[in-house]
C-alpha positions as CSV (number, residue, x, y, z in Angstrom):
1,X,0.0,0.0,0.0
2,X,3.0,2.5,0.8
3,X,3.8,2.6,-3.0
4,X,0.4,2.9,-4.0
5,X,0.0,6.1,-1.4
6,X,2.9,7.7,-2.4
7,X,1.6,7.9,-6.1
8,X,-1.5,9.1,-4.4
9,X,0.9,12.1,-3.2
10,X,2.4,12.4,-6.5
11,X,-0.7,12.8,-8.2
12,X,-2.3,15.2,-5.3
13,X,0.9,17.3,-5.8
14,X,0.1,17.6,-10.3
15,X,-3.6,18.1,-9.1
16,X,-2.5,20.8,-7.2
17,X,-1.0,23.3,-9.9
18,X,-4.5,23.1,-11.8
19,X,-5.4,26.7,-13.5
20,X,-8.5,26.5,-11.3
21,X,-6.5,26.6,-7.9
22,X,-4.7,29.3,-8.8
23,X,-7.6,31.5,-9.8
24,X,-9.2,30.7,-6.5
25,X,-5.9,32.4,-4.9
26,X,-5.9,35.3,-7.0
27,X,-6.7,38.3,-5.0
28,X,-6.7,40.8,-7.2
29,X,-9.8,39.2,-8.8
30,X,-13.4,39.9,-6.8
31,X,-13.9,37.0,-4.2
32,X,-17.8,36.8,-5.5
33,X,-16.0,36.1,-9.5
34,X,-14.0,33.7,-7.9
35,X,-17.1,31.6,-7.2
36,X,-19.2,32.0,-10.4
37,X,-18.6,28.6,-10.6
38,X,-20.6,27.3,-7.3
39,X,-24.4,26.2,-8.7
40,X,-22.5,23.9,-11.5
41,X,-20.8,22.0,-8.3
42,X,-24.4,20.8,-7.2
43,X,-24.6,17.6,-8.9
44,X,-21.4,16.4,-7.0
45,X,-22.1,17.9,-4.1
46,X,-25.3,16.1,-3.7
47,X,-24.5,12.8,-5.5
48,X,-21.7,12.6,-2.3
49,X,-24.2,12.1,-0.4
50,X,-25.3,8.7,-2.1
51,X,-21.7,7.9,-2.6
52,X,-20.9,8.0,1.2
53,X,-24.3,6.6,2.3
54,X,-25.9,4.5,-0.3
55,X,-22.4,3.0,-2.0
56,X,-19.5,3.0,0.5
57,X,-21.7,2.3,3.5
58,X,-22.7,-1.2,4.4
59,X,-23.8,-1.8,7.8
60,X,-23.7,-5.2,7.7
61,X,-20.2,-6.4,7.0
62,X,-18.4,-7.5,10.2
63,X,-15.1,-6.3,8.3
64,X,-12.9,-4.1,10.2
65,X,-12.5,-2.2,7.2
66,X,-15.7,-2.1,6.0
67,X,-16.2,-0.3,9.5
68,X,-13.6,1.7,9.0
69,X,-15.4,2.9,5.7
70,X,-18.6,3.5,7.2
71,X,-17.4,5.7,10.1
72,X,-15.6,7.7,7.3
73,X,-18.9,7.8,4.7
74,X,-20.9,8.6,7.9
75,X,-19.2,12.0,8.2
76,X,-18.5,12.6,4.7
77,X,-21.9,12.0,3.6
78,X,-23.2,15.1,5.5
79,X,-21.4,17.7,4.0
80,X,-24.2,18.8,1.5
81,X,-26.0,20.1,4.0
82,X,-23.1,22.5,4.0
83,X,-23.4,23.4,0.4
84,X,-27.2,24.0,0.4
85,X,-26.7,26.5,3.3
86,X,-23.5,28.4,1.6
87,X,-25.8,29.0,-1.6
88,X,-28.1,30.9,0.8
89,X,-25.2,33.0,2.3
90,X,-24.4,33.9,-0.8
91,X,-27.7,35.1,-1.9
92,X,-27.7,32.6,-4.7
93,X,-30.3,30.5,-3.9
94,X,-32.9,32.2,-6.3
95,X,-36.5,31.2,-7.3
96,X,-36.0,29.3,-10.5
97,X,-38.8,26.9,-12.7
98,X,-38.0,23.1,-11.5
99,X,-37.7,22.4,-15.4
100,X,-35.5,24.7,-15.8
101,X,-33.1,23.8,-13.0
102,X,-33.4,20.3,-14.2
103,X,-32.1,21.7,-17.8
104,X,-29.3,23.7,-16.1
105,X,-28.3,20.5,-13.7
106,X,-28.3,18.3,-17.1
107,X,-26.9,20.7,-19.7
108,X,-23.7,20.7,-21.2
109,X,-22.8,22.9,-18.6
110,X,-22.3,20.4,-15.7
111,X,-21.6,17.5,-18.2
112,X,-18.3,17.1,-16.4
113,X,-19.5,17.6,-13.0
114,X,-22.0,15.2,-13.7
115,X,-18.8,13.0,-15.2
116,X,-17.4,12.8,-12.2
117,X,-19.9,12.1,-10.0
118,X,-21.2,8.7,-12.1
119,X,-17.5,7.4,-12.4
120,X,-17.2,7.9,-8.7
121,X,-20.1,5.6,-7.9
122,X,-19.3,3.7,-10.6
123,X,-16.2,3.3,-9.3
124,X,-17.0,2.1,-5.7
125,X,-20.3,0.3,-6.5
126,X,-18.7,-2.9,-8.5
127,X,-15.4,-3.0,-6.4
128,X,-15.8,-5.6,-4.1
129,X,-12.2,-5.3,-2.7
130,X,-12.3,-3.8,0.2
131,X,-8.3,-2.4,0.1
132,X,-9.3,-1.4,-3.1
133,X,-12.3,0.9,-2.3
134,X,-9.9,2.3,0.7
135,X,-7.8,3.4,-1.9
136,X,-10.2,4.5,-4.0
137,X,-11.3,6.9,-0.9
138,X,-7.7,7.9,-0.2
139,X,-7.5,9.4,-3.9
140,X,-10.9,11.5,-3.5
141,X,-9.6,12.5,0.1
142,X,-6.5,13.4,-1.7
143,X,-8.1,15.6,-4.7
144,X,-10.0,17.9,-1.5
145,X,-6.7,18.9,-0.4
146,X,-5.8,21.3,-2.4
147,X,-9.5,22.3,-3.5
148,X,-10.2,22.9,-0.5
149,X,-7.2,24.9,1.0
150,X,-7.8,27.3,-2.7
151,X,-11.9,27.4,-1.5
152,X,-10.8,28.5,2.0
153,X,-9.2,31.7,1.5
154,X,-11.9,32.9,-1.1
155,X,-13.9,31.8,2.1
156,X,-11.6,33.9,4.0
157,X,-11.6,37.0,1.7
158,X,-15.3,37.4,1.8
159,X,-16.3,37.1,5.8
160,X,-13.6,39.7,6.0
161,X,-16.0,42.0,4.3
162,X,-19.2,40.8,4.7
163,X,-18.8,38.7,8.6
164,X,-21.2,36.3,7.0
165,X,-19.7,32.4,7.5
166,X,-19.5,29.9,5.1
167,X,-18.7,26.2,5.6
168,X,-18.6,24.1,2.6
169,X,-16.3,26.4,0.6
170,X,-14.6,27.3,4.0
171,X,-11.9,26.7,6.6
172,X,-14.4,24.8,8.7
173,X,-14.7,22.2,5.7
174,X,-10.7,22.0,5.8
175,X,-10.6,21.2,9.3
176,X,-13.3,18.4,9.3
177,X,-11.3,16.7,6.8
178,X,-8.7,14.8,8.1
179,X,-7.5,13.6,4.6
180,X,-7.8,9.9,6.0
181,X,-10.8,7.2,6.6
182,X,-12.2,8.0,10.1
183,X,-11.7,4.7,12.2
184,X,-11.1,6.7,16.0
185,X,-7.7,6.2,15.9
186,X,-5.4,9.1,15.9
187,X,-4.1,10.3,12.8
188,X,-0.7,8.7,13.2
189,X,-2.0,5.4,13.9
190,X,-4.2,5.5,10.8
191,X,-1.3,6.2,8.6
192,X,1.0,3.8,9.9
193,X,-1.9,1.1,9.5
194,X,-2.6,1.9,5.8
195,X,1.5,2.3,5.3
196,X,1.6,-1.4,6.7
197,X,-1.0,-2.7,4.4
198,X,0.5,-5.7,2.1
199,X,-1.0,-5.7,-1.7
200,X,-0.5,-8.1,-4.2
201,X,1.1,-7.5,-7.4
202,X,-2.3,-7.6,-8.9
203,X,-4.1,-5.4,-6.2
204,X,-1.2,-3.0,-6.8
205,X,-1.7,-2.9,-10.7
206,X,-5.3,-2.5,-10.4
207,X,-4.7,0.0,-7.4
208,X,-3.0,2.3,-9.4
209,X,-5.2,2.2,-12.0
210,X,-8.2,3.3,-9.8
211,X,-6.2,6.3,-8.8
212,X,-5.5,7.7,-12.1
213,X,-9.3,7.4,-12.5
214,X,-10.3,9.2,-9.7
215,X,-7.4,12.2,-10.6
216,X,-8.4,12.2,-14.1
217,X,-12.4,12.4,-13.4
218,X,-12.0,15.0,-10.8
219,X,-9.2,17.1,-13.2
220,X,-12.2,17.3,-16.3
221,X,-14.3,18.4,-13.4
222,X,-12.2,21.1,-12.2
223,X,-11.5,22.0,-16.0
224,X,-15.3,22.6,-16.5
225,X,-15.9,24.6,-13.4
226,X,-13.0,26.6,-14.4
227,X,-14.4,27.1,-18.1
228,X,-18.2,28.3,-16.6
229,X,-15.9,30.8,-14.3
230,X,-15.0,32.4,-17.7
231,X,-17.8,32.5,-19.2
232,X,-19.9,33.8,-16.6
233,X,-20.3,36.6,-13.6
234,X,-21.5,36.3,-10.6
235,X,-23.7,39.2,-10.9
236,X,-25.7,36.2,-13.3
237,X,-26.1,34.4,-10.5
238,X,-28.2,36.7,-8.5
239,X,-30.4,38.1,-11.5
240,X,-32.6,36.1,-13.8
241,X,-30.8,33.1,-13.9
242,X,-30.0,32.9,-17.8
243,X,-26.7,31.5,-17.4
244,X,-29.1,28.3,-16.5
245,X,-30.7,28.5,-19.6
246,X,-28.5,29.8,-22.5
């Protein structure tokens, strides 16, 4: 396993130098701009919650693992909440036809976002190796890293000036995430574990395979959120919500 999560590091460390990340720390560029790209994260946001408590969950293994897994999809699978309630802080949570949100959340728009959420479930739903789906976990954990730490300090940036809090885009999101599968050990322990884990040469092939998947679907994500951002203002957001519909 040590091999397999130090390409996990490897590929955390390409993720990390993504245009998108570094027009998230841009500064000079109005925090509000810097999150045009927020309603086209929906489909992800709320298909983790079916990832986490429909698909990685199962409550009836007596698998140490497994129970590892479901402690960690437990917490993990409650973060949506935090999304719905940063859409009302940031006053874009606007009346809008329930056809035409459905043709916004299914356009070519969030195609990619969309992408990434049925690979991910793909992913974890027909992989009945247990070490597998851990590391299959450990490469999402790794891809909220850095998307996370970039979110934050737009998060930042904006309850400087308006004192109003935010918590999936936010610091708070950052600290719940531990970057490893919640088991109530500490953090140490955990690593040391997974470090200690012996994969087969054929577990390891597959293992590293799985990886690239899970960088490569969450880079075209990123890539389309980044390509909305440029096409789009914020100001959109909170008026007649065209950008939903052209």
């Amino acid at each position: 396993m040590k091999d397999v999560l130090d390409y996990i590091k490897t590929q955390e460390n390409k993720f990390a130098q993504l245009p998108f990340f570094q027009f998230l720390k841009d500064s000079s560029i109005d925090p509000y701009q810097r999150l045009t790209w927020f309603p086209c994260l929906a489909h992800f946001a709320m298909s983790f919650k079916d990832l986490n408590n429909d698909i990685l969950r199962d409550e009836h293994s007596e698998h140490p693992l497994q129970k590892m897994v479901n402690r960690h999809a437990l917490e993990d699978g409650s973060h949506w909440k935090w999304y719905l309630k940063d859409l009302e802080t940031l006053e874009i949570d606007q009346v809008m036809r329930f056809s035409d949100f459905l043709k916004f959340m299914w356009s070519d728009k969030t195609l990619k976002t969309r992408r990434l959420s049925n690979n991910l479930s793909a992913m974890c739903r027909y992989e009945t190796d247990i070490l597998l789906k851990i590391v299959i976990i450990e490469a999402i954990e790794a891809t909220g890293s850095p998307a996370l730490s970039a979110m934050a300090q737009v998060s930042e940036e904006l309850r400087a000036n308006t004192n109003k809090r935010y918590y999936y885009f936010s610091s708070h999101h950052v600290k719940v995430e531990t970057g490893h599968i919640q088991s109530g050990m500490e953090y140490n322990e955990i690593e040391n574990f997974l470090y200690s884990i012996e994969l087969s040469p054929a577990q390891k092939a597959k293992a590293l395979v799985l990886v690239d998947q899970v960088f490569d679907s969450f880079t075209e994500c990123i890539n389309g959120l980044m390509q909305f951002a440029e096409q789009h203002n914020f100001q959109e957001l909170k008026a007649r919500p065209r950008y939903a519909l052209n």
